[in-house]
N, C-alpha and C positions, 0 to 999 in steps of 0.2 A: 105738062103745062100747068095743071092746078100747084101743083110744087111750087114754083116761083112767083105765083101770088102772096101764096102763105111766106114764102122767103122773105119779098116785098114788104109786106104787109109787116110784118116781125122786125126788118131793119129799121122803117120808120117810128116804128113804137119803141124801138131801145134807141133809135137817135133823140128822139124829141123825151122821153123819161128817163134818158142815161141809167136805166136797169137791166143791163144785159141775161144776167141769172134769171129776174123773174120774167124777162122778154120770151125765154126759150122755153122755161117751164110751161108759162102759159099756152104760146103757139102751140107744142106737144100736147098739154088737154084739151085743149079747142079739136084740133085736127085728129090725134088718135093714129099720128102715123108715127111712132115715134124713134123705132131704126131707117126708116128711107129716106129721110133730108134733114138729120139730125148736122151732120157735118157742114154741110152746105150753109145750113141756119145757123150756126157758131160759129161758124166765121165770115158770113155775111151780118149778124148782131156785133162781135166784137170790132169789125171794122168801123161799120154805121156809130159805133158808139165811142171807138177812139176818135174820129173824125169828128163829133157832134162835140165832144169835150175839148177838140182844139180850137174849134170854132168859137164854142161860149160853153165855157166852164159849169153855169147850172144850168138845172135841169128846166124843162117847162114849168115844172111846180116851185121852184126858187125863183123862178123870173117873174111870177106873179105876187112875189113878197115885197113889199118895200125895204128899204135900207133899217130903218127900224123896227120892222116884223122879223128880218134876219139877223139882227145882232141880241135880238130878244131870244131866239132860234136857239142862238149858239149860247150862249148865257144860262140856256134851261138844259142844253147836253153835255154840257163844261164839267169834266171830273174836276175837283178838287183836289190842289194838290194838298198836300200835309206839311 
């Protein structure tokens, strides 16, 4: 039963911050269980988080930028081409 909290818990956080790697990493140091619902949490995070990016493409922390907070964003991580 406690399994599926942490599952729960771990989906929401990689839907709503579309970071599935650090969603799992972290649920894994929190809990300490880290072969018993390894599988279940990877593919209940990668679902939650393809779903969450079809729904709305950023993330919780992009939806709080305005339009010109984020083209400044992208302008500051813009390689340069030659």
């Amino acid at each position: 039963m406690r399994g599926r909290g942490v599952i729960g818990a771990g989906t929401v956080l990689a839907a709503t911050t579309q970071g599935p790697v650090s969603t799992v990493v972290m649920m894994m140091e929190l809990t300490g269980q880290y072969r018993s619902f390894i599988l279940p949490l990877l593919l209940a995070v990668g679902l939650a988080t393809l779903v969450a990016r079809t729904i709305e493409p950023r993330s919780i922390y992009d939806a709080r930028l305005s339009d010109d907070e984020l083209q400044a964003r992208r302008d500051f991580f813009e390689v340069p081409t030659v």
